[in-house]
ROFIKOL-597249 format. One record per residue (C-alpha): x, z, y; residue number from 1. Coordinates in steps of 0.1 Angstrom, whole numbers, always signed. Example, Ala and Ser with C-alpha at 12.3 -4.5 7.8 and 13.67 -1.06 7.14 Angstrom:
<sites>
SITE    c1    c3    c2 resi
SITE  +123   +78   -45    1
SITE  +137   +71   -11    2
</sites>
This chain:
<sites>
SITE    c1    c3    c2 resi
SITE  -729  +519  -241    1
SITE  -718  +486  -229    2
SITE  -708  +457  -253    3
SITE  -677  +441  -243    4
SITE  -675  +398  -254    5
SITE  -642  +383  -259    6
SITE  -648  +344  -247    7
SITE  -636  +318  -275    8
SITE  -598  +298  -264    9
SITE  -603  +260  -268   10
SITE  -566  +255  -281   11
SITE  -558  +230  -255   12
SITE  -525  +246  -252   13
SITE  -507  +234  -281   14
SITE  -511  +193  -275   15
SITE  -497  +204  -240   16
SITE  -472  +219  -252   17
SITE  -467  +191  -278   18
SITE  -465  +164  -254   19
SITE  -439  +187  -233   20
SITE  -416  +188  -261   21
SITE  -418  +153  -264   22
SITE  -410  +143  -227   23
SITE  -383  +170  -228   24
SITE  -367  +154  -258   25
SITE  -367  +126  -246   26
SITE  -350  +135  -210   27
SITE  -326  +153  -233   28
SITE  -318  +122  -251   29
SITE  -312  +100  -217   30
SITE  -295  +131  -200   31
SITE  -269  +133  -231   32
SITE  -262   +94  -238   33
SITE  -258   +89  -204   34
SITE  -235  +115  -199   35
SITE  -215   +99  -230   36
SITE  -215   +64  -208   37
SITE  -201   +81  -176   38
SITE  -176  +103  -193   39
SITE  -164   +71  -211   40
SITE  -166   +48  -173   41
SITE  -144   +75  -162   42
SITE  -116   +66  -191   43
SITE  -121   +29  -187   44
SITE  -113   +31  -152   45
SITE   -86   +52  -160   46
SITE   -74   +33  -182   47
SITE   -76    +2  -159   48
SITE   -57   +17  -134   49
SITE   -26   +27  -158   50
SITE   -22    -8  -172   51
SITE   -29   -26  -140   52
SITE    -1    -6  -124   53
SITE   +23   -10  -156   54
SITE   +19   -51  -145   55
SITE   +24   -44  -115   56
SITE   +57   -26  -120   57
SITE   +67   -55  -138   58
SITE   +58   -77  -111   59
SITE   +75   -55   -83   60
SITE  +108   -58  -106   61
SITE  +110   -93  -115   62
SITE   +99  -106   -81   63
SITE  +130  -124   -73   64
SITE  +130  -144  -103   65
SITE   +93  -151  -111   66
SITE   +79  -150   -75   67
SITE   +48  -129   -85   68
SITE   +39  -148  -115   69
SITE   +52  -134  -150   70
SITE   +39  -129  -183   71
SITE   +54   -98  -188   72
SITE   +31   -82  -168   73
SITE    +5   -86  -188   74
SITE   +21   -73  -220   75
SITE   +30   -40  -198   76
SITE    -3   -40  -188   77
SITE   -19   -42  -221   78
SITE    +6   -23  -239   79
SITE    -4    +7  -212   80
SITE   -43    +3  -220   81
SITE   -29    +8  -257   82
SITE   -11   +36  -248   83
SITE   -45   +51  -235   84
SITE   -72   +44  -263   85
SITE   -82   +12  -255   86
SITE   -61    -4  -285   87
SITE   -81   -43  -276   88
SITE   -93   -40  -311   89
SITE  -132   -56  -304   90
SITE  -133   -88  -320   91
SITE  -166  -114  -327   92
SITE  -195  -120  -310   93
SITE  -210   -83  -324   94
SITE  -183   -58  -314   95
SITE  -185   -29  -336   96
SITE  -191    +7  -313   97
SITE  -163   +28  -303   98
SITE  -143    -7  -299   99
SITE  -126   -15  -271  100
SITE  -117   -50  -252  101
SITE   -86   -51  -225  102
SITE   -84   -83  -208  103
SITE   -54   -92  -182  104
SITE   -50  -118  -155  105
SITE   -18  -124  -138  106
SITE   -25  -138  -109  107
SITE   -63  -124  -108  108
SITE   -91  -147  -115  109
SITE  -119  -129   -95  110
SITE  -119  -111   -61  111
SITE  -104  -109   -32  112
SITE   -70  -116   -49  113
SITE   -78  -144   -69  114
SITE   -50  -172   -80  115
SITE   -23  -149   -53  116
SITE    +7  -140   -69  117
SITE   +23  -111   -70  118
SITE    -9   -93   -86  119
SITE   -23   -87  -115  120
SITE   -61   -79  -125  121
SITE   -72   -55  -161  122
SITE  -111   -56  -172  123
SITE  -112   -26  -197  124
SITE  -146   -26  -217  125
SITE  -158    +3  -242  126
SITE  -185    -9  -267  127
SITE  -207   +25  -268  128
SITE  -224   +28  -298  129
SITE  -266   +33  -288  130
SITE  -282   +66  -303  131
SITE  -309   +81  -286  132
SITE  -316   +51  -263  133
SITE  -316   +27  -298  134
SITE  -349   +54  -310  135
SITE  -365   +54  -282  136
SITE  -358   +17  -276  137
SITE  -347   +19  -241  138
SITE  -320    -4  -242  139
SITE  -328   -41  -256  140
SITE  -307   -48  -287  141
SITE  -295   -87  -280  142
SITE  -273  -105  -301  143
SITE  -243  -107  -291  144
SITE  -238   -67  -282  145
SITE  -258   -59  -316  146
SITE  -268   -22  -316  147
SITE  -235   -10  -286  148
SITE  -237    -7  -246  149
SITE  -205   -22  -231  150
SITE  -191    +1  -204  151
SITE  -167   -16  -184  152
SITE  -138   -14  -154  153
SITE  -117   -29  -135  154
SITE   -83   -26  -114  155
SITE   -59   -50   -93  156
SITE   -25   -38   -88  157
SITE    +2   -55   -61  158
SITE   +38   -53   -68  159
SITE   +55   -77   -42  160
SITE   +81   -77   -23  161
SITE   +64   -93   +14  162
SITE   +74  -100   +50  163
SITE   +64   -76   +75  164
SITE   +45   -92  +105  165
SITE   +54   -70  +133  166
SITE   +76   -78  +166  167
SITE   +77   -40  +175  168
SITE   +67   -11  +154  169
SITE   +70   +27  +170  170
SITE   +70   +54  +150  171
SITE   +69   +86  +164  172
SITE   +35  +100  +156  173
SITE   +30  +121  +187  174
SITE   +36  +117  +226  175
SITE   +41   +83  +241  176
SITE   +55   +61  +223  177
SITE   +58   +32  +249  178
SITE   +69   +38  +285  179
SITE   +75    +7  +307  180
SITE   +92   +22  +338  181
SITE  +103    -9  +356  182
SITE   +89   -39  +368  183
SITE   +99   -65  +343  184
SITE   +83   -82  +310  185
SITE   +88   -71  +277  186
SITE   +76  -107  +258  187
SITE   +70  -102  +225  188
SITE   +72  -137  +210  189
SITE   +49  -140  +173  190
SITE   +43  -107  +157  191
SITE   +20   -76  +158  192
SITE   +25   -47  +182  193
SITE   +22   -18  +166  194
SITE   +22   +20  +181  195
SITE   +18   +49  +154  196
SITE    +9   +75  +184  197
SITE   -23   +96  +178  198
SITE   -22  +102  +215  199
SITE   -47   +93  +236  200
SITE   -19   +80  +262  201
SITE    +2   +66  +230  202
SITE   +12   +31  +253  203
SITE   +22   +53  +286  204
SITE   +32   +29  +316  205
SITE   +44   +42  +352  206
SITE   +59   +10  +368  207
SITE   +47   -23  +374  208
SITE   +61   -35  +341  209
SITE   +41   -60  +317  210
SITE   +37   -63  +284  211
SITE   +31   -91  +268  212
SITE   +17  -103  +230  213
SITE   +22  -137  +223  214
SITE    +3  -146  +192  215
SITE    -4  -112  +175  216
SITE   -21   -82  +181  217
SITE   -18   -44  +193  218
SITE   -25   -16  +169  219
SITE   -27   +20  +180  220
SITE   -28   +48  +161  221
SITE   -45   +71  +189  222
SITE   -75   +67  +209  223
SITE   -57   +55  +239  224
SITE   -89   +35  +258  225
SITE   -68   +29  +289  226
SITE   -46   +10  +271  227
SITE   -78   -10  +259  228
SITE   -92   -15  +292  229
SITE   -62   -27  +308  230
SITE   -56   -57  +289  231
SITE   -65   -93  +297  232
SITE   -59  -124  +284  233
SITE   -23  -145  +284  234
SITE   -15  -155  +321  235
SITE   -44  -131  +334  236
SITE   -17  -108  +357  237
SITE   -31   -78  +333  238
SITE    -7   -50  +327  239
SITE   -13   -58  +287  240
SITE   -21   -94  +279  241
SITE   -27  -108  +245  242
SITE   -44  -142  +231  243
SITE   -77  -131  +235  244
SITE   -77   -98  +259  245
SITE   -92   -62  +251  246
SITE  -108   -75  +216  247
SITE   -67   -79  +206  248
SITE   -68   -41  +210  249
SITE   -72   -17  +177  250
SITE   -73   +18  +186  251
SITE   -80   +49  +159  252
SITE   -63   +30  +132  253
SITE   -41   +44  +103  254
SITE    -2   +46  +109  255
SITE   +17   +23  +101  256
SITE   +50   +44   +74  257
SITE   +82   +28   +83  258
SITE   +88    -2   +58  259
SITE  +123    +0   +60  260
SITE  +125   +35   +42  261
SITE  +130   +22   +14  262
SITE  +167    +5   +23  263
SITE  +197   +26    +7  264
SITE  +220   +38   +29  265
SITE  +255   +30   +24  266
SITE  +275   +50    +2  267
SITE  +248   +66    -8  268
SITE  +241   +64   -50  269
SITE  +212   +45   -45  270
SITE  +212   +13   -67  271
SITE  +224   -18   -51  272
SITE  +237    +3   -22  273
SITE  +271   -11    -4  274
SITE  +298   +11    -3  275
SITE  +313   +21   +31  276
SITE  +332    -5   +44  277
SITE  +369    +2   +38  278
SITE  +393    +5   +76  279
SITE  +388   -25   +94  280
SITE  +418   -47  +102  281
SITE  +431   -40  +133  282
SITE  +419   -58  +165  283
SITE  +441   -87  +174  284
SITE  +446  -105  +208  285
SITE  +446  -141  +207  286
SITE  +440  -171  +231  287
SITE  +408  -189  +221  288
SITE  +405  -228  +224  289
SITE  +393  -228  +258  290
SITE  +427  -210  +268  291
SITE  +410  -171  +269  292
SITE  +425  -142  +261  293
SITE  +403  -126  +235  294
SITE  +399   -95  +208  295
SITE  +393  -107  +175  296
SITE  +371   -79  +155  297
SITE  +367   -77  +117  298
SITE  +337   -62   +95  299
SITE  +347   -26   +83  300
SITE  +349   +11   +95  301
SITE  +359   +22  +126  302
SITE  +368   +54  +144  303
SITE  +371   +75  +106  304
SITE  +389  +101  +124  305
SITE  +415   +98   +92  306
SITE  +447   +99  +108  307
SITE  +460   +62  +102  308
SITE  +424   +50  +117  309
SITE  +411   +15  +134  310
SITE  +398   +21  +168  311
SITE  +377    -1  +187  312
SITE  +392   -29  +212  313
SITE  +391   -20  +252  314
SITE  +359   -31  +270  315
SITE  +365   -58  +297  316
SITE  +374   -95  +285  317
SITE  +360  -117  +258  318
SITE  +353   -95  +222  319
SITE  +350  -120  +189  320
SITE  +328  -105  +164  321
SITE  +341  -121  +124  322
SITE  +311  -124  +103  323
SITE  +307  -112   +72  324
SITE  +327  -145   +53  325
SITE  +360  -147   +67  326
SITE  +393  -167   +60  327
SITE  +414  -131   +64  328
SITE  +389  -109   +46  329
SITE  +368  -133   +23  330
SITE  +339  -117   +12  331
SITE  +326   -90   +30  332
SITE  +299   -68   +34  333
SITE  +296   -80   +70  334
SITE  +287   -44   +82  335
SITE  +303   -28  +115  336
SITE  +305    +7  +105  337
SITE  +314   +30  +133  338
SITE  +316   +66  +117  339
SITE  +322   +90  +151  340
SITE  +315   +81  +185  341
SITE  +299   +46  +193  342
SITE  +299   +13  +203  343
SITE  +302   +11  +241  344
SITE  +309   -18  +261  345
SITE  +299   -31  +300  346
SITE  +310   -63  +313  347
SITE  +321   -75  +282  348
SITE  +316  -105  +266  349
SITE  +305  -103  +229  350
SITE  +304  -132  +206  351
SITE  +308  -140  +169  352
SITE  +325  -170  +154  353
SITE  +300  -194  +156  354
SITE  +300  -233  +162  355
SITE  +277  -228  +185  356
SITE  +281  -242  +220  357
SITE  +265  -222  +247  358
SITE  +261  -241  +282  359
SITE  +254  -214  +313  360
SITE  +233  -218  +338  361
SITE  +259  -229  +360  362
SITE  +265  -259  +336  363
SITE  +297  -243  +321  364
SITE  +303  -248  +282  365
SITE  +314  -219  +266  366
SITE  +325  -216  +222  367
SITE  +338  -189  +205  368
SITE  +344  -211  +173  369
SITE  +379  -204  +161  370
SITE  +389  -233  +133  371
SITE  +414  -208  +117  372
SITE  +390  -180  +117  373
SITE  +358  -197  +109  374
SITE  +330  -175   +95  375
SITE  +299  -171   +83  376
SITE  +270  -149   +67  377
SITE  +261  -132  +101  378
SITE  +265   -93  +112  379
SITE  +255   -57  +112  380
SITE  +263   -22  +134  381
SITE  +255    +5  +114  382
SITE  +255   +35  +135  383
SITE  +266   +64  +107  384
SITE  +251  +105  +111  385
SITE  +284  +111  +137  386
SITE  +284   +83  +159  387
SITE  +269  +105  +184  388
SITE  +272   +80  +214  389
SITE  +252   +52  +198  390
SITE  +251   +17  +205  391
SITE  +251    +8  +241  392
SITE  +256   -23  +253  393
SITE  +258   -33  +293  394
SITE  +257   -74  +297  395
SITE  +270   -88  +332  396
SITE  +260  -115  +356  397
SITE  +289  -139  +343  398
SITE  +290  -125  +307  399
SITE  +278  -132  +278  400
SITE  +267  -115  +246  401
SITE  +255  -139  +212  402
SITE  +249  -120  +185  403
SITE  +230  -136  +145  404
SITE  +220  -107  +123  405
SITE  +236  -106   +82  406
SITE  +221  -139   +64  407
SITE  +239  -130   +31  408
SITE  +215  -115    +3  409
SITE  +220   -83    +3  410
SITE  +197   -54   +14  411
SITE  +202   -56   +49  412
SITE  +194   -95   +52  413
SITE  +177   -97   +87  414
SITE  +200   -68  +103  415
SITE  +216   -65  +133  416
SITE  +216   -32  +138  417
SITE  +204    +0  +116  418
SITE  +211   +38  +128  419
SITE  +213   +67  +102  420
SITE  +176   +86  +103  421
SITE  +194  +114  +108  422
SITE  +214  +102  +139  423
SITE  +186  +107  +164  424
SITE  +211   +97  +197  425
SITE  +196   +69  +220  426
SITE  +202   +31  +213  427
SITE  +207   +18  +252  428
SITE  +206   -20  +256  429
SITE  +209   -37  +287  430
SITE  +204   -73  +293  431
SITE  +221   -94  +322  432
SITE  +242  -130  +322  433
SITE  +237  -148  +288  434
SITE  +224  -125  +265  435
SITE  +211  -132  +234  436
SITE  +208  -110  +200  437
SITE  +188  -117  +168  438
SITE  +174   -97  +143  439
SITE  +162   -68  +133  440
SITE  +169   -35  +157  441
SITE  +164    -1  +129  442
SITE  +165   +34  +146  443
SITE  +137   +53  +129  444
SITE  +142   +87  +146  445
SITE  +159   +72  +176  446
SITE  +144   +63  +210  447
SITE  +156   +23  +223  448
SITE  +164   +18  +260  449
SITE  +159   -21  +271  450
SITE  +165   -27  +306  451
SITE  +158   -64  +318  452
SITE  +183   -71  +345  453
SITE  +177  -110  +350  454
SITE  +198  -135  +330  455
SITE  +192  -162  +307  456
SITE  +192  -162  +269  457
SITE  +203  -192  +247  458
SITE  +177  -216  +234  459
SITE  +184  -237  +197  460
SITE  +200  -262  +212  461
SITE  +222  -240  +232  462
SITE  +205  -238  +265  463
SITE  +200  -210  +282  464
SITE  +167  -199  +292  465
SITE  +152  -170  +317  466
SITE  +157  -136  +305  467
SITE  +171  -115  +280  468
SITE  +167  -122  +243  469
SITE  +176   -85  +228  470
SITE  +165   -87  +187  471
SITE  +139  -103  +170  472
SITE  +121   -68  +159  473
SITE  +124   -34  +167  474
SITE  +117    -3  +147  475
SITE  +120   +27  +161  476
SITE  +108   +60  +171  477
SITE  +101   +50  +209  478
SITE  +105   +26  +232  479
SITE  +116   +23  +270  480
SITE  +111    -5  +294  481
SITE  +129    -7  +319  482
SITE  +147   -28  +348  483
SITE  +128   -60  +370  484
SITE  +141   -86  +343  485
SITE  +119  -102  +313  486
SITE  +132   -91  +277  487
SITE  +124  -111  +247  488
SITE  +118   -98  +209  489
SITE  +119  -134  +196  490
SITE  +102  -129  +163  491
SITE  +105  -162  +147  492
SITE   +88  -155  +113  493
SITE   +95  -127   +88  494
SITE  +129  -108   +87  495
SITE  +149  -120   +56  496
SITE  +148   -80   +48  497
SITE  +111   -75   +33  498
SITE   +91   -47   +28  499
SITE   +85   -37    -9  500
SITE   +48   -25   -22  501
SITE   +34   -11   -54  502
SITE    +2    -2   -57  503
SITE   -36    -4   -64  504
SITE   -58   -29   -42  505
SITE   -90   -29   -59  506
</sites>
């Protein structure tokens, strides 16, 4: 029979096994503290973000009075990382673990906001207490963190109130939002040009019109590359010219939400909404200075469709516009409310009164000041959800329309003209003679019809320059160009109405 040998183990197995355990352990030990650490990053950032945007809601509030710098702020801020765990309990130069440390900066002291108002900066830091890594002595105890591991965070909120830099701003998210059909200039004087169409054809033109940004830039939502290509530099005879050409162009870029959204309509129970202005006075004839005949107008509602109601003077003739501080009505809102139908004149001449004198291009002087009705504070149309025909206004050759949105604070500071979002009828302006209107044109759902029909506007000091001068900014779902005149959106600086933000920046 055959002897079978077993063959001797050399035992090598168990130091292997030994030394496993130990690297295992150890892995363990990182794996777990480490996972402690980022679970805790996660609350300090959290925690951050909460009291940065408590300041910032402090900021956003008090703006008018503190102008973006308020220590308020930064006891909403660290009252919020209170309210979250991290109590700012770590005190001396050897913070005890499970401590925390909440430091706030109104205006920032670090980053890309540093010393702006109107923001404020949190560093939250959690003082880890070291376990595994303090065994394995992985982490180098130093003196002044003792046996802890600071974890740490940080958050800048904005809450400002802030001008909006943009001559024109289109809304409408699909389709073209810009068709020039004519042959004129749209001349968009200071200001971006912005066009929130993710269409490839989002700046559409079929005529031989040209468009033309003075000091700003144009931002498209879509990937329109024509509208790229096509542009040249200012004076180059481009269909699109801008200071420095094509590079002026953004395609792909985010839309731009409508910044006005925020504005309360009247009536409505918003806070610091207006009421609807009660009937308007009747319109009264008179015979201006200069021996006119005239229609004097007065803020208020018209066409209320209430049985005893104010109806609008007839077209034809000279229109005076009172502003929103008058001698008959005092203090007003300064609001034009028409309620049903519209505001619809041709060859008419509309004017507030103003002191100013306006000389034509034939040399004439022309003043619609009235010493017994003398007014100030400016103008608004508000187009309410029935006034189904809109604003449409038709200048002529020996016209002439002058027009100063509201100046008075209130929420429509900036104005002269804001539709209801939910009246989507067209806004049809049509410049010719002397025609010049400031301010701020708001249809957000609405498209906007210029037509450029030759004509001068009036310069600062009362002359009258080439073209058409009709508002200082649009907003509005589209626009159309058209007509073989130049129109100017003379945006001189920010609109006194300013857009509000709140939230996180870094």
């Amino acid at each position: 029979m055959t002897q079978r040998r077993n063959s001797r183990r050399s035992g090598a197995v168990a130091p292997l096994v030994a030394m496993l355990m130990v690297v295992l352990c150890v892995v363990i030990s990182i794996v777990l503290e480490e996972g402690m650490m980022l679970s805790e990053s996660r609350r300090a950032q959290a925690a951050a973000d909460a009291a940065a945007m408590a300041g910032a809601c402090v900021l956003y509030q008090n703006v008018k009075t503190t102008a973006g710098i308020d220590p308020a702020s930064i006891t909403a801020a660290t009252q919020m990382a209170a309210d979250n765990g991290y109590l700012n309990n770590a005190s001396g130069s050897n913070p005890n673990a499970g401590t925390t440390l909440v430091v706030a900066n109104n205006p920032p002291s670090t980053g890309f906001f540093k010393n702006q108002a109107g923001y404020i900066e949190v560093n939250t830091t959690f003082y880890q207490g070291r376990y595994f890594s303090w065994v394995l002595g992985l982490w180098p105890i130093n003196a002044t963190l003792g046996n802890t591991m600071p974890v740490t965070a940080r958050a800048v909120a904005e809450g400002t109130w802030v001008p909006f830099h943009a001559g024109v701003l289109l809304l409408n998210y699909t389709g073209s939002d810009l068709q020039d059909t004519g042959n004129g200039q749209l001349n968009i004087n200071g200001g971006d040009f912005i066009i929130d169409s993710n269409s490839s054809a989002a700046l559409f033109q079929t005529g031989n019109a040209t468009v033309v940004v003075q000091s700003g830039t144009i931002d498209i939502t879509g990937n329109d590359l024509s509208a790229q290509s096509s542009t040249g530099t200012l004076g180059s005879g481009s269909s699109i010219q801008t200071p420095n050409g094509s590079s002026d162009v953004y395609i792909n870029q985010h839309p731009t939400p409508d910044p006005l959204a925020y504005l309360p309509l009247p009536g409505s129970s918003t806070s610091g909404a207006p009421a609807i202005p009660p009937k308007a006075p009747r319109p009264q004839q008179v015979t201006l200075p200069s021996g006119q005949q005239a229609w004097l107008m007065w803020p208020g509602s018209y066409n209320t469709n209430t049985g005893n109601d104010t109806q609008l003077p007839p077209a034809g003739g000279v229109i005076v516009l009172m502003q929103a501080n008058n001698s008959l009505q005092g203090s007003t809102s300064g609001i034009y409310y028409i309620a049903n139908g519209g505001f619809s004149y041709n060859n008419t001449s509309l004017v507030m009164d103003t002191s100013q004198v306006i000389i034509n291009p034939a040399g004439q002087s022309w003043t619609g000041h009235l010493d017994y009705q003398g007014s100030t504070g400016g103008i608004m149309f508000y187009m309410g959800p029935n006034a189904t025909s809109g604003l449409n206004l038709q200048g002529n050759s020996t016209g002439l329309v002058y027009l100063q949105p509201l100046t008075d604070p209130s929420p429509y500071s900036g104005m002269i003209y804001w539709q209801d979002p939910s009246n989507t009828t067209d806004v049809q302006i049509a410049g010719n003679g002397s025609f010049t209107i400031q301010g701020t044109f708001y249809s957000p759902t609405a498209l906007m019809k210029v037509t450029g029909n030759g004509g001068t506007y009036t310069g600062s000091l009362g002359q009258q320059i080439a073209g058409s001068n009709i508002g200082s900014q649009y907003v509005s779902a589209d626009l159309k160009m058209a007509g073989n005149g130049n129109v100017l959106v003379n945006y001189q600086g920010p609109p006194k109405t300013p857009i509000r933000i709140l939230t996180l920046v870094e």
